[in-house]
FIVEXBA-578079 format. One record per residue: residue number from 0; residue in three letters; x, y, z negated of N, C-alpha, C in turn. Coordinates in steps of 0.001 Angstrom, whole numbers. Example, Ala and Ser with C-alpha at 12.3 -4.5 7.8 and 13.67 -1.06 7.14 Angstrom:
BEGIN
<0 "Ala" <13190 -5690 -7800> <12300 -4500 -7800> <13200 -3300 -7800>>
<1 "Ser" <12850 -2250 -7080> <13670 -1060 -7140> <12900 30 -7870>>
END
This chain:
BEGIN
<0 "Unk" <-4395 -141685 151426> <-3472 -142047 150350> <-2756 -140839 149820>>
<1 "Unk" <-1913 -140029 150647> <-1166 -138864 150361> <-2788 -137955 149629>>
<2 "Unk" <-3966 -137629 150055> <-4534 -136877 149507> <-5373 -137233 147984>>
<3 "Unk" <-4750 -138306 147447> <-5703 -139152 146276> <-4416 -139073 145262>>
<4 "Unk" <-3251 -139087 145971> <-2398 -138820 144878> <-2183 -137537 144700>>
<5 "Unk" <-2034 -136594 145737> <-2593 -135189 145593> <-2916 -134756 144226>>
<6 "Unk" <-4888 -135298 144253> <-5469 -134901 143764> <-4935 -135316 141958>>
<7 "Unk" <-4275 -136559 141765> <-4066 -137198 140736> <-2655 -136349 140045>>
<8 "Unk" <-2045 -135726 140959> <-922 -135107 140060> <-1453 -133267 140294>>
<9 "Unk" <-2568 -132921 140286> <-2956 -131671 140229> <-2859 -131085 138748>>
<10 "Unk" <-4021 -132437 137779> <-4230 -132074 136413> <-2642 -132139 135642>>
<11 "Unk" <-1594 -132676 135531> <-563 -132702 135237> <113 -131670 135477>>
<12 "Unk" <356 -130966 136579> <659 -130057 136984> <492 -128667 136622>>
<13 "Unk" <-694 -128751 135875> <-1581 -127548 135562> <-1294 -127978 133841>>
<14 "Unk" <-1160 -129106 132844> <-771 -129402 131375> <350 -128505 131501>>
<15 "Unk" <1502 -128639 132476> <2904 -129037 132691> <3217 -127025 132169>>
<16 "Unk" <2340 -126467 133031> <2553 -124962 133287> <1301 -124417 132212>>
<17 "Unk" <1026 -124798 131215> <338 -124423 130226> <1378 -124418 129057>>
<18 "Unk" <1589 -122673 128529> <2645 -122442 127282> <1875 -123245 125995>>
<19 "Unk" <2833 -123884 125843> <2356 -124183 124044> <2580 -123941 123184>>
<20 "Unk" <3700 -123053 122978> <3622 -121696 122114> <3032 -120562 122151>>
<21 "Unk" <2676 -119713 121482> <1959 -118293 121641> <3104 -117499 121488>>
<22 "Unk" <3387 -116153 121905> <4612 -115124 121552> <4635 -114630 120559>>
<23 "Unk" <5056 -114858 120054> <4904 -113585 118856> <4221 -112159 118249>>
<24 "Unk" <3226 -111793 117817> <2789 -110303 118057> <4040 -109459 117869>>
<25 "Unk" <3510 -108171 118673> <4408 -107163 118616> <4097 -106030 117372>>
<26 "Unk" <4715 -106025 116396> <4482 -104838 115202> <4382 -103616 115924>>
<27 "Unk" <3226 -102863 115314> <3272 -101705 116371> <4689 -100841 115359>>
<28 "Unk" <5071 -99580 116424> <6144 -98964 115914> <5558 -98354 114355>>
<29 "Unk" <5866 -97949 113332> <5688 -96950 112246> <5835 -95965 112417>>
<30 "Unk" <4691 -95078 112509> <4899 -93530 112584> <5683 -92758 111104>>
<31 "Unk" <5286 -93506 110138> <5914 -93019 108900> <7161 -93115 108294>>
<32 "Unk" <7738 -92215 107826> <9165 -92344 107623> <9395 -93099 106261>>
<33 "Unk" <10797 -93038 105956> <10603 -93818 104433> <10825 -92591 103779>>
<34 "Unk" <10310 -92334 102183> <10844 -91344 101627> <12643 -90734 101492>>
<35 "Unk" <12479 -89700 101296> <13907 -88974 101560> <14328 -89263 99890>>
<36 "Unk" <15533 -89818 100049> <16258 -89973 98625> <17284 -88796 97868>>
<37 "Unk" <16405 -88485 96606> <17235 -87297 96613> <18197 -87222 95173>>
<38 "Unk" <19108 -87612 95668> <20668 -88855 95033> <21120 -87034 94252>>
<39 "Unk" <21336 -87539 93032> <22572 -86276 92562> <23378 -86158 93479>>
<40 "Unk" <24309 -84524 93067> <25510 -84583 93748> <26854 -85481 92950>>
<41 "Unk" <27489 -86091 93311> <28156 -87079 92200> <29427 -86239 91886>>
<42 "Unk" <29935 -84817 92489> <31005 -84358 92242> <30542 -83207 91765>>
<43 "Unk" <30565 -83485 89911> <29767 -82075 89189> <30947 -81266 88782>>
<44 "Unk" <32174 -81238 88982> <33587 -80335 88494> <33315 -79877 88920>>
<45 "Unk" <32457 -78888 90614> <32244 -77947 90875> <31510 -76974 90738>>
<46 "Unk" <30750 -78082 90010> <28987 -76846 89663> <29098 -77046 88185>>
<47 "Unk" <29903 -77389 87606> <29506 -77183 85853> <30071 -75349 85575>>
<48 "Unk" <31232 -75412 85678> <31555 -73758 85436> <30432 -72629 86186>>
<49 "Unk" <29402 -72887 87173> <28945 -72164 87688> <27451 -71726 86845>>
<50 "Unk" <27233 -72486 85502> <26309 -72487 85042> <26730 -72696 83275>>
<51 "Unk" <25605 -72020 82741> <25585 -72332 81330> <24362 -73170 81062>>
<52 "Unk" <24876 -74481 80371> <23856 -75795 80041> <22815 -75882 78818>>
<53 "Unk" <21655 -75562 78530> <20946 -75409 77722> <20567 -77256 77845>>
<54 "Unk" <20651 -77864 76040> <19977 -79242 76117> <18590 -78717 75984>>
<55 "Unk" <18510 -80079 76582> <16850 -80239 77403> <16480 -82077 76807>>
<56 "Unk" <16886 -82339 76696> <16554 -83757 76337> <18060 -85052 75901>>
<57 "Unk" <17646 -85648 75100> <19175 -86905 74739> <18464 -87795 74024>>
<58 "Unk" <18850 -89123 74469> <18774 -90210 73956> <19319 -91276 73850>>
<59 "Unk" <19249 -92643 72428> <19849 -93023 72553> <20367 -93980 73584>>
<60 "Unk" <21124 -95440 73172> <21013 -96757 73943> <19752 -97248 74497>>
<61 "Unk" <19232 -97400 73454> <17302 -97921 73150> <16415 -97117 73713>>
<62 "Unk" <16897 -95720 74532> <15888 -94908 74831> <15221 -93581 73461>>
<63 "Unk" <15833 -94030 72540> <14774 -93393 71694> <15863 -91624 71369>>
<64 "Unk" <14827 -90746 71169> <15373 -89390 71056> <16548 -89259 70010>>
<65 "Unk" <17815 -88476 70350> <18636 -88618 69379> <18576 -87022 68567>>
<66 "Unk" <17755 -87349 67258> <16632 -86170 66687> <18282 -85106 66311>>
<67 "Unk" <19079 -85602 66098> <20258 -84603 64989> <21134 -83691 66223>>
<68 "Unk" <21000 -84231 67511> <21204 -83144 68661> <20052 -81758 68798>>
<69 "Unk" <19098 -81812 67429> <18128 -80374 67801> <17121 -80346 66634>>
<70 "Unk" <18497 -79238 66223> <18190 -78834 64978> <16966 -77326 64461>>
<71 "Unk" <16281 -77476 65421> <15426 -76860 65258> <15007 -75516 65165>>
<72 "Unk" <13834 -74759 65156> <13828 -73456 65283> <13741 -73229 67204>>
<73 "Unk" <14308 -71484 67035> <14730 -71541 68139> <16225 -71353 68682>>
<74 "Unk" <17019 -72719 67669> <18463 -72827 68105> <18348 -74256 69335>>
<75 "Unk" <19302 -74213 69922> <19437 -74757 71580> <20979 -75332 71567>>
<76 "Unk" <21565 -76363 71602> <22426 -76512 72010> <22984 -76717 73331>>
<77 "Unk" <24036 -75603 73692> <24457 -75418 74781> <25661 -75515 75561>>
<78 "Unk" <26286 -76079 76615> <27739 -76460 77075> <28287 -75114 77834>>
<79 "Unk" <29575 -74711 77925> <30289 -73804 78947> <31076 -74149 79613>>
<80 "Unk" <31475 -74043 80680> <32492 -74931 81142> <33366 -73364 81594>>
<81 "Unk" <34724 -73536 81539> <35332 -72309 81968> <36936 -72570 82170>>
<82 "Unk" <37592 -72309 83148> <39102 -72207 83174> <39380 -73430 82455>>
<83 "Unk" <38825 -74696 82369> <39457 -76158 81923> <39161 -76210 80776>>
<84 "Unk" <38235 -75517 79960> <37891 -75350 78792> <35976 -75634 78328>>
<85 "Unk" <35922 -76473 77487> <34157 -76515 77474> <34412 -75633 76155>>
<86 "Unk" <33077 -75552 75870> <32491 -74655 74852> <31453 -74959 74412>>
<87 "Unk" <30858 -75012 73201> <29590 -75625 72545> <29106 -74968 71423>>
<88 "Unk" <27887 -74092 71844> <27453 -72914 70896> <26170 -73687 70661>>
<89 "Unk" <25422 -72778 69327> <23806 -73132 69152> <23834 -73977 68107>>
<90 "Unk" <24967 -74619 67586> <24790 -75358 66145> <25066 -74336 65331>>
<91 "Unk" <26010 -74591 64298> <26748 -74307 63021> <27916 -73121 63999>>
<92 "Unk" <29035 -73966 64291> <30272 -73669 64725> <30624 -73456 65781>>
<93 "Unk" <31246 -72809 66470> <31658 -72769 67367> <32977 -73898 68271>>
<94 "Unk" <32541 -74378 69004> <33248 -75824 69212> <33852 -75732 70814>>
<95 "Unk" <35249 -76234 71087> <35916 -76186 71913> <36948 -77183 71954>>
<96 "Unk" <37488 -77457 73498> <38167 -78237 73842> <38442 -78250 75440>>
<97 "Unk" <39535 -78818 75895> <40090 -79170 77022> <39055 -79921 77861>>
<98 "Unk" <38730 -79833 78951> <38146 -81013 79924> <38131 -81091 81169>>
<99 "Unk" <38317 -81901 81841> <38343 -82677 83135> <37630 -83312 84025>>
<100 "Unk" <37172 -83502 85623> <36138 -84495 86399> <37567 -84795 87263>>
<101 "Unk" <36931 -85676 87500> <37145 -86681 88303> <36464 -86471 89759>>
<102 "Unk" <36849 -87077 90978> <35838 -87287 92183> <34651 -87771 92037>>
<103 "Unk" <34678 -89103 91488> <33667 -89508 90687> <32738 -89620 89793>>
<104 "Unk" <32908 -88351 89304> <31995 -87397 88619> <32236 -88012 87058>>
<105 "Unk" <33302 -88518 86769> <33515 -88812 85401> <34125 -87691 84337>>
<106 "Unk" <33541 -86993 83624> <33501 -85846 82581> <34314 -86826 81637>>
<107 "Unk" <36027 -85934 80925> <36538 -86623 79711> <36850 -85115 78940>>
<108 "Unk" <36471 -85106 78157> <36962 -83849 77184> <37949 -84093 76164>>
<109 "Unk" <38640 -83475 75754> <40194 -83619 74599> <39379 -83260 73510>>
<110 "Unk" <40332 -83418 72592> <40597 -82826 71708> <39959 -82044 71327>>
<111 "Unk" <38446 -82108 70216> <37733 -80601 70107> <38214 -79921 68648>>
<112 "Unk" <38088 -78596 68947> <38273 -77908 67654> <36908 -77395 67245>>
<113 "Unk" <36746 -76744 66277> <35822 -76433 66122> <36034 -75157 64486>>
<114 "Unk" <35170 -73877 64527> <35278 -73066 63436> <35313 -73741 62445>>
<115 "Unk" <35218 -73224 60905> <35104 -73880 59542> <34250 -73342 59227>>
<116 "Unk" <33141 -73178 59330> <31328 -72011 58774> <30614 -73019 58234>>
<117 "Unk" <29796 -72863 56991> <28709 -73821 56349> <27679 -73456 56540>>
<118 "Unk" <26233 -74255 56922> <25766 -73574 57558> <24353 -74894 56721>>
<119 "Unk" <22869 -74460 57035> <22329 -75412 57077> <22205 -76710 57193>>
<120 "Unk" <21887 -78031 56828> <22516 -79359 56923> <22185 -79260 58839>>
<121 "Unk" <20687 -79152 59180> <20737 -79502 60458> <21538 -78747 61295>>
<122 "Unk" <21920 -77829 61165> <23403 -77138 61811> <24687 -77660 61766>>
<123 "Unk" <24714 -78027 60852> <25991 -79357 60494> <25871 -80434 61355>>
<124 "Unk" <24497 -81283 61221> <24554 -82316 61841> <24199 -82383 63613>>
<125 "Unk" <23887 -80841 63991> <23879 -80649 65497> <25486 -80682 66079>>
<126 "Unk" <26077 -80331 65199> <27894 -80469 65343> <28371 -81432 65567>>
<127 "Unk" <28022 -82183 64460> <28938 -83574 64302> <28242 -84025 65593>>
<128 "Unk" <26807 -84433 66062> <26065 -85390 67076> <26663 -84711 68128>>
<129 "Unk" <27063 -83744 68133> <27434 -82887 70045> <29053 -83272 70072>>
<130 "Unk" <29574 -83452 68707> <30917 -83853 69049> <31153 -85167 69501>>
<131 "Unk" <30094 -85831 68666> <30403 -87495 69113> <30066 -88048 70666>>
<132 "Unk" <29087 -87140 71120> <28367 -87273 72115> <29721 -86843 73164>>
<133 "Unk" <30376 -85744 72874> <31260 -85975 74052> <32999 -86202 73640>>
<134 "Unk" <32883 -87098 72611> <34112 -87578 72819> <34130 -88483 73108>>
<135 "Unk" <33059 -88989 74085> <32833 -90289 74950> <33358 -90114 76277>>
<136 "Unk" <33888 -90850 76961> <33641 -90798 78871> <32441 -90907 79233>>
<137 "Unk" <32110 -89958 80103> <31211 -89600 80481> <30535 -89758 81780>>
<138 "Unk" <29851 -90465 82814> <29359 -89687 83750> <28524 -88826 84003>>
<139 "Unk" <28912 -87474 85042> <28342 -86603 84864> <27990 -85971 86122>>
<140 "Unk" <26388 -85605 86231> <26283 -85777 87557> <24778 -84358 87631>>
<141 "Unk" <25346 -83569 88688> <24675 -82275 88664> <23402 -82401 89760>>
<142 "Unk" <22170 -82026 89144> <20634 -82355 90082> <20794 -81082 90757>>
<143 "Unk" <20663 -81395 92096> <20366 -79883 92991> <18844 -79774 92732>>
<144 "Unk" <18419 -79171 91916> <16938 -78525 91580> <16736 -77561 91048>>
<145 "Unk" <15848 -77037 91007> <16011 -75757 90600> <14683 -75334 88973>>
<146 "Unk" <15453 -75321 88161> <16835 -74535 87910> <17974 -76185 88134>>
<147 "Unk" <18830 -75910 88327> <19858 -77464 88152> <19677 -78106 87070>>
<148 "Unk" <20070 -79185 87010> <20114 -80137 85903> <20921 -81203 85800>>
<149 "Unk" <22058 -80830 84522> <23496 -81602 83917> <23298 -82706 83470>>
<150 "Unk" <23298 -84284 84074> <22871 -85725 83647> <24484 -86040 82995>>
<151 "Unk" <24160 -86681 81253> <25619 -86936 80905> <25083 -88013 80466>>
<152 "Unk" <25825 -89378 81138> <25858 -90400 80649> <26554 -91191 80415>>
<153 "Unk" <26931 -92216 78841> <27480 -92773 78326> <27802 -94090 78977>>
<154 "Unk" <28498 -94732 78627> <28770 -96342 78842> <28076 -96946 78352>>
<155 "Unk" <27673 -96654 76954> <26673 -97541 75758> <25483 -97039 76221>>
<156 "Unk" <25103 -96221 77189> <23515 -96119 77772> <23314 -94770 76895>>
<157 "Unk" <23616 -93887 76251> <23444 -92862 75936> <23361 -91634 77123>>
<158 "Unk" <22162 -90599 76972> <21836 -90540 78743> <21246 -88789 77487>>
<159 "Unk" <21751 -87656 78421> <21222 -85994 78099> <21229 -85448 79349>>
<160 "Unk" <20251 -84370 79039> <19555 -83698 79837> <20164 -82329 80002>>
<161 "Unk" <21059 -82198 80835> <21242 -80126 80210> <20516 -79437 81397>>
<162 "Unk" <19690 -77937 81102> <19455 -77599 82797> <20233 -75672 82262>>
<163 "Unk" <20405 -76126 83784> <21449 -74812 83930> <21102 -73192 83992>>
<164 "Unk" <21697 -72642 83518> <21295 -70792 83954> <22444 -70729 84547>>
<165 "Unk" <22480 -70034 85569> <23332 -69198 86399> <24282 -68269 85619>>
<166 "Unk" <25727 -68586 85549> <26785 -67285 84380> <26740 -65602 85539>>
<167 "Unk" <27295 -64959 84678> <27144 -63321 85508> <27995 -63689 86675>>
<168 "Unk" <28796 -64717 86489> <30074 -64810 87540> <29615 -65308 88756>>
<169 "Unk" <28816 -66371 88583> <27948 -66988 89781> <27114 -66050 89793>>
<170 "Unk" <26445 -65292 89441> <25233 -64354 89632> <25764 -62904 90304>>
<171 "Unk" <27014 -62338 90018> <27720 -61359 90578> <28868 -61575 91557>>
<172 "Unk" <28846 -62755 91874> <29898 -63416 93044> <31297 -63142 92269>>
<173 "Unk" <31895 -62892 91189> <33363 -62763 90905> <33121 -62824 89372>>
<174 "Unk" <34549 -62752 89387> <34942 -63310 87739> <34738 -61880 86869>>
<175 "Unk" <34475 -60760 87345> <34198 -59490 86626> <35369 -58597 86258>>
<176 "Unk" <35538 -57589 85269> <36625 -56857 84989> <36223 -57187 83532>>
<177 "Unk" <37583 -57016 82459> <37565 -56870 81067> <37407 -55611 80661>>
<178 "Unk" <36711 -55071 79885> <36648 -53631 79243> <36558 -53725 77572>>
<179 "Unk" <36781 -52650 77110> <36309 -52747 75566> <35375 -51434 75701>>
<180 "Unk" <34009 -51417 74976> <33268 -50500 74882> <33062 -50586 73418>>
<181 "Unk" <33561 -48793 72799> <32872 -48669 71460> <31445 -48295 71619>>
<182 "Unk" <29937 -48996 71180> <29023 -48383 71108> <28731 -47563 69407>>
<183 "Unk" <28301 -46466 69947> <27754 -45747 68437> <26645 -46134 67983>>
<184 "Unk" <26504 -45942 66069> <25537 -46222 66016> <23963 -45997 66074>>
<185 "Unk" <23769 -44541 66874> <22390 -44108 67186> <22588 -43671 68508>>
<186 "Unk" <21459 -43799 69219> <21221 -43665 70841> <21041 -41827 70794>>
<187 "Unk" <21032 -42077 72379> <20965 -40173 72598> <20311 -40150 73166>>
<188 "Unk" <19440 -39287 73657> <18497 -38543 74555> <19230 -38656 75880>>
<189 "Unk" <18850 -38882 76777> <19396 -38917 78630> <18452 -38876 79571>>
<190 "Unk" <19199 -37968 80393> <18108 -37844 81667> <18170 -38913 82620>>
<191 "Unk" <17157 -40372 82882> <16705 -41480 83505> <15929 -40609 84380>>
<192 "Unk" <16356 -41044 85870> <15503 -40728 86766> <13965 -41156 86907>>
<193 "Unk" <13136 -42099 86233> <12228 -43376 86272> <12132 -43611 85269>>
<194 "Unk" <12548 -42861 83845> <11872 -43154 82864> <12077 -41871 81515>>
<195 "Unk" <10902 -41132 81238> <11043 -39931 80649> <11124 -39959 78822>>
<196 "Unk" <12021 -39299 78532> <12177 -39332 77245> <12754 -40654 76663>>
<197 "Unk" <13465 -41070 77793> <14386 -42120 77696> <16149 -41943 76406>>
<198 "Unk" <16103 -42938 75590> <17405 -42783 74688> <17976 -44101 75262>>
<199 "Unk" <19343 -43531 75481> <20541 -44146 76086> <21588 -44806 74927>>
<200 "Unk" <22093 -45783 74902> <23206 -46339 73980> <24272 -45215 74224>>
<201 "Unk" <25240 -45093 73603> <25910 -44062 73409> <27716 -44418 73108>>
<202 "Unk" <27919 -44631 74103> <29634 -45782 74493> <30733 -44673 74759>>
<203 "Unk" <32314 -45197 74125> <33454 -44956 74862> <34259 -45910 74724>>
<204 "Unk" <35493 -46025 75944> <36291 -47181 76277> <37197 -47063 74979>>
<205 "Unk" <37523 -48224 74524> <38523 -48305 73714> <39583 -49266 74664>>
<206 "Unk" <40796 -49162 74317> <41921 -49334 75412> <42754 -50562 74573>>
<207 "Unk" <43775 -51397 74680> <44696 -52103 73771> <46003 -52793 74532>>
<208 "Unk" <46595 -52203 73381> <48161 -52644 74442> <48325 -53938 73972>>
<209 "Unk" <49415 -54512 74837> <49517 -55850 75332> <49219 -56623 74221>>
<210 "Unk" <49950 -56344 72561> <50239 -56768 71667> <48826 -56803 70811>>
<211 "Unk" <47841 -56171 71556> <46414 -56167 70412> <46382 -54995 69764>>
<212 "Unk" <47140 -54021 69932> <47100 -52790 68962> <46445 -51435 69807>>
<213 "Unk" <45160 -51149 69008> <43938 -50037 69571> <45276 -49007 69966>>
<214 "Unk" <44771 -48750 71081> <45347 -47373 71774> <45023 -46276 71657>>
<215 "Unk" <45227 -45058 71168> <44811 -43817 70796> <44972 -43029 72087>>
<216 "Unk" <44219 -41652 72593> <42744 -41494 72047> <42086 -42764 72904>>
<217 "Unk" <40723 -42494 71764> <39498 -43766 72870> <38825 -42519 74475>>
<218 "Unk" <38617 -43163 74799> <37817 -42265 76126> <36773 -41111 75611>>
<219 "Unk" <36068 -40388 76289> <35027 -39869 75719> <33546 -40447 75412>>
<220 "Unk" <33033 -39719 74875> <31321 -40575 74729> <30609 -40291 75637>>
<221 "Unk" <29896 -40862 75950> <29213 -41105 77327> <27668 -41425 77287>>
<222 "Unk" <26558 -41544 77910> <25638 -42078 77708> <25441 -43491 78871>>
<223 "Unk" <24842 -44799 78294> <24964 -45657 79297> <23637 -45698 79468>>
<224 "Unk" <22998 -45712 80988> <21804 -45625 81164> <21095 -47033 81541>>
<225 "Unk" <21941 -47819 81311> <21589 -49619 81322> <21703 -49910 79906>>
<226 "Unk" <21261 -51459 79963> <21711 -51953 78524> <22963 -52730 78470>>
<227 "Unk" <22606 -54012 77771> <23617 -54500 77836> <23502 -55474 78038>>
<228 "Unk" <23940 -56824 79026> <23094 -57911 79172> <24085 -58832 77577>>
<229 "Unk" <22989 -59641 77010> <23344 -60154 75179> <23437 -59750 74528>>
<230 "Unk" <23744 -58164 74609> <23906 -57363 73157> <22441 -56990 72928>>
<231 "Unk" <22404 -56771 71066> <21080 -56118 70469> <21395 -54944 69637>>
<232 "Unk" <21395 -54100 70229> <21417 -52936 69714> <20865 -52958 68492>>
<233 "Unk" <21207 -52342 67238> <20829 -52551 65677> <21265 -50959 65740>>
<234 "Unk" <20449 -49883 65006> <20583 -48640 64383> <21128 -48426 63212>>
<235 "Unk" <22535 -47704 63112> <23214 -47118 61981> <24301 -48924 62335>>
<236 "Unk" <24483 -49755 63194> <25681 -49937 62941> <26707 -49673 64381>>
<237 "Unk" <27884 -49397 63753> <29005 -49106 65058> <29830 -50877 65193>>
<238 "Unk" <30066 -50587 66325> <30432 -52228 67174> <31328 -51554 68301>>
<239 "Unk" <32332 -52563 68534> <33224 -52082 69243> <32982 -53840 69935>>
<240 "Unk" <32956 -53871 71640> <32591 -54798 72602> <33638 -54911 73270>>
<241 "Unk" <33646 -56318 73679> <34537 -56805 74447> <33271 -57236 75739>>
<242 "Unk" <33615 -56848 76825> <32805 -57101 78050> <33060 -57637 79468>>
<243 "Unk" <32496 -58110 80392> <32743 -58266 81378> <31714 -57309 82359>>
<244 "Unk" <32746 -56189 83115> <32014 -55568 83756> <32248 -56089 85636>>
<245 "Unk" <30917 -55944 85764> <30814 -56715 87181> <29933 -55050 88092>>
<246 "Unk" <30475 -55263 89460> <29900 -54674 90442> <28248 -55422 91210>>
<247 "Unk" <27588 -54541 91630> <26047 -55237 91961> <26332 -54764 93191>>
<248 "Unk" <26304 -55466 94311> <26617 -55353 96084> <25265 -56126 96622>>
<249 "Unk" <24515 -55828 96962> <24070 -54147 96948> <23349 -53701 95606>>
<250 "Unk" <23542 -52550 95362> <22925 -52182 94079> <21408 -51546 94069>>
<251 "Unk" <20523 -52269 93656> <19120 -51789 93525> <18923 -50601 93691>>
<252 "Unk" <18056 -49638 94323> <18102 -48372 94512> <17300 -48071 93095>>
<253 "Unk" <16824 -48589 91976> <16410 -48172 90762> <17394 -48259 89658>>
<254 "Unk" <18443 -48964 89831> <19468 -49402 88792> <20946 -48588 89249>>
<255 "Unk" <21556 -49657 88263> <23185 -48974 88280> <23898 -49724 89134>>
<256 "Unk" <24837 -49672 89943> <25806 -50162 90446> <26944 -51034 89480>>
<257 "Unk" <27383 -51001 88276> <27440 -51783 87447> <26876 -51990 86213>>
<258 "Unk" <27377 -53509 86018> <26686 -54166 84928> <27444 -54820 83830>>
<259 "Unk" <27027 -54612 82878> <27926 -55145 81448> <27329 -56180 80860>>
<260 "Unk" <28509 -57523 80704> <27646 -58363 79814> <28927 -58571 78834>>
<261 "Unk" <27466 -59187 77607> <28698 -58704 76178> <29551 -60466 76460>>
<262 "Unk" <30183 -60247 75754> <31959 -61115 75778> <31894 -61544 74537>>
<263 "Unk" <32204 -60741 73320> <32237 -60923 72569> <32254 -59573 71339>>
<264 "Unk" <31679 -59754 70246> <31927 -58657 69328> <33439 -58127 68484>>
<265 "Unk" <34179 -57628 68654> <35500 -57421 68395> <35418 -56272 66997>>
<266 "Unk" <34287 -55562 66841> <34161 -55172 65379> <32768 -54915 65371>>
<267 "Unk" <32664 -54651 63917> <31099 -54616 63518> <31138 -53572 61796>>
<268 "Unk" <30534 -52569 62037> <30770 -52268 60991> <29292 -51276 60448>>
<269 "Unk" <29061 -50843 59402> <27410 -50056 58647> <28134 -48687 59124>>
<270 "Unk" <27943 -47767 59805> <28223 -46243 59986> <27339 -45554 58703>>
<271 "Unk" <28561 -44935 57808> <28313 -44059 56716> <27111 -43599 56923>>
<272 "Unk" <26418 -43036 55785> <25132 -42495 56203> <26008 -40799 56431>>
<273 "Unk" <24882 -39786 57316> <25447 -38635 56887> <24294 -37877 56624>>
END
C-alpha cells in the first residue's frame, strides 16, 4: 500500500518542481560606447573678445539665406568684441555699440552708432541687415572647433554663422603697447640677414601729448625690417600709424622680436613729387 502510493505521487512531484516560466535572457554587455556629444560652450562673453568674427553663413525664420547680410565681392561682414564694445566693419560704415553676456550665453547690444558714408546700395543694405540682426536678444554660443565658430541666434529663429581668427592680443598673450609710427613714402635699401637686396619701410615715432597735439621733434628715421601686420604699403604716399606693438616670447630665430599691427590710419597724405 505505502509503495503504490509512493509510486502515484512521484509524477506530481516531478509537474510540482518543473519551472513554468523561462528567465529572462541576459543582454550581453555593449562593448560600444554612445557617441561623445559635442555641446557648445554656452558661456561665449569669454571667447568673443578673443577673436575677430568673419560671417560665414545667416538665415532667416524659414531657413532661407538672408541675401542683404553679403554684399558681395570680396567684402565680409565682420564682429569685434573689445573692452564692452562690438564693432562691425565690411559694409558701408563703420558701426558700433555697447554690449553684454550673460551666464547664459545671452548677447544684448545698445545702442548702435554708426559713420554717415554713401556707399553702394549693397553696402547700405549690409548695414541696415547687420543692424537689425543685432538689435535683437540674442543667444550666443561659441563652437570649440577649429577655427571657432560664433552661433547667433534669434527668438524668431533667425540663426548666423561667424568663424573666428585669433586678434594679435590672443595671438601675443597681452593687450600690446600704443605707438604712432610715421611711415615715409619710399622704402630704403637694408641689410636683411636672409634676404639680399632687400627694401625696408622707412618709419619714425611720432609722440602726442595728452590733449592730441603732435609733439615736436618726431624720433629719427629708421629702417623697419618687418612689415606691418594690415598695412599696404602704397609708393609716394606718407601715413602717419597708430599701432599696437606687441613682444614675440620666444622670438623666431629668423624674425624680429617685435611686431606691429596697424590700429588705425591717423594721416594720409600724396608726398610732393621731388
Amino acid at each position: 500500500m505505502n509503495l503504490r502510493l509512493l509510486l502515484l505521487l512521484l509524477p506530481l512531484a516531478a509537474v510540482a518542481c518543473t519551472p513554468t516560466d523561462k528567465p529572462a535572457p541576459v543582454e550581453p554587455a555593449s562593448t560600444t560606447e554612445p557617441p561623445a556629444q559635442t555641446e557648445p560652450t554656452a558661456d561665449a562673453g569669454a571667447a568673443l573678445a578673443g577673436y575677430r568674427w568673419k560671417l560665414e553663413s545667416a538665415t532667416d525664420a524659414q531657413g532661407k539665406r538672408i541675401d542683404a547680410l553679403f554684399p558681395g565681392g570680396d567684402r565680409a561682414l565682420s564682429l569685434s568684441f573689445e573692452g564692452g564694445k562690438v564693432g562691425v566693419s565690411g559694409g558701408c560704415n563703420h558701426i558700433g555699440g555697447a554690449y553684454e553676456t550673460d551666464a547664459q550665453g545671452k548677447l544684448k547690444v545698445g545702442s548702435l552708432q554708426s559713420t554717415l558714408m554713401a556707399c553702394d546700395e549693397p553696402l547700405m543694405k549690409a548695414d541696415k541687415a547687420v543692424s537689425d540682426l543685432l538689435a535683437k536678444p540674442l543667444e550666443a554660443r561659441v563652437e570649440e572647433s577649429a577655427p571657432p565658430r560664433l552661433r547667433l541666434v534669434a527668438g524668431n529663429g533667425e540663426q548666423s554663422a561667424w568663424v573666428g581668427e585669433a586678434t594679435p592680443e590672443t595671438r601675443y598673450g597681452g593687450p600690446g603697447e600704443t605707438v604712432f609710427l610715421e611711415v615715409a613714402p619710399k622704402r630704403v635699401a637694408c641689410n636683411h640677414p636672409l634676404i639680399p637686396n632687400h627694401q625696408c619701410l622707412q618709419v619714425r615715432e611720432i609722440r602726442y601729448a595728452d590733449n592730441g597735439v603732435k609733439q615736436s621733434p618726431p624720433g629719427e628715421w629708421q629702417p623697419l625690417y618687418e612689415g606691418i601686420e594690415g598695412f599696404d604699403f602704397v609708393e609716394g604716399e606718407r601715413k602717419v600709424l597708430r599701432l599696437k606693438k606687441f613682444k614675440r616670447d620666444p622670438a623666431p630665430a629668423d624674425a624680429s622680436s617685435v611686431v606691429y599691427v596697424l590700429d588705425m590710419v591717423v594721416e594720409s597724405e600724396i608726398a610732393p613729387a621731388k
